[in-house]
N, C-alpha and C positions, 0 to 999 in steps of 0.2 A: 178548660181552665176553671177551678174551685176558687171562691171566697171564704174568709173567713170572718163571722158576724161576731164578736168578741164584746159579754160583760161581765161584769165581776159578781153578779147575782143571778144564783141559777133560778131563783123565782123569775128573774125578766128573760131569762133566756128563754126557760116555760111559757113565758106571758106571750113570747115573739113569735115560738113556735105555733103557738095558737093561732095567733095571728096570719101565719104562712098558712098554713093548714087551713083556714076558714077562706083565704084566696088561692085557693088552690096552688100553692108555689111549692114544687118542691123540696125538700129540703131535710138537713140530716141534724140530731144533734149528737157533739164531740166534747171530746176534752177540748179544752183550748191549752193549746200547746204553749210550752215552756218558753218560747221564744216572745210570745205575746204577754205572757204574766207568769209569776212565781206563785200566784195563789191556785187553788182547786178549785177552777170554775169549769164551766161548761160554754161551748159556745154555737152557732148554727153555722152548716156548711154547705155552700149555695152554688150553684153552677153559674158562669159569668151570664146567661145571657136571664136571669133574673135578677141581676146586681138593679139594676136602675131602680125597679117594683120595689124592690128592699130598701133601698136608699129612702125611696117619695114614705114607705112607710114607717120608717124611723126618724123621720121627720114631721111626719103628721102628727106622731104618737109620743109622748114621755116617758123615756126608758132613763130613766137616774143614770143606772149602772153601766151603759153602754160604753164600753171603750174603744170603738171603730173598727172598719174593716182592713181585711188583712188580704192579702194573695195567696193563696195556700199553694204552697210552694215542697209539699211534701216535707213540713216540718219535723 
């Protein structure tokens, strides 16, 4: 099962993926589908059993743009 790490700014999306990438998590970036937002943004695409690590660091960290996780459900 896939997540989806969804913000409205592809600079934080970059900022996150860094982020994953410097703890080794890993992770894909996507479009973020239509279903989550009608803007063109980008978002990160996570496998469930990294959800928690994601969660603790978007939590730690200030991401303005972030608009929550999603279930990626073959959008």
């Amino acid at each position: 099962m896939y997540y989806i790490i969804a913000f409205t700014s592809r600079g934080e999306t970059m900022k996150f993926s860094s982020l994953l990438t410097r703890n080794n998590i890993p992770h894909m970036i996507v479009n973020t589908p239509r279903e989550i937002t009608l803007s063109c943004s980008t978002s990160i695409k996570i496998s469930r059993r990294f959800l928690d690590i994601c969660k603790r660091l978007l939590s730690k960290f200030s991401f303005y743009t972030f608009l929550g996780v999603y279930m990626d459900r073959g959008l």
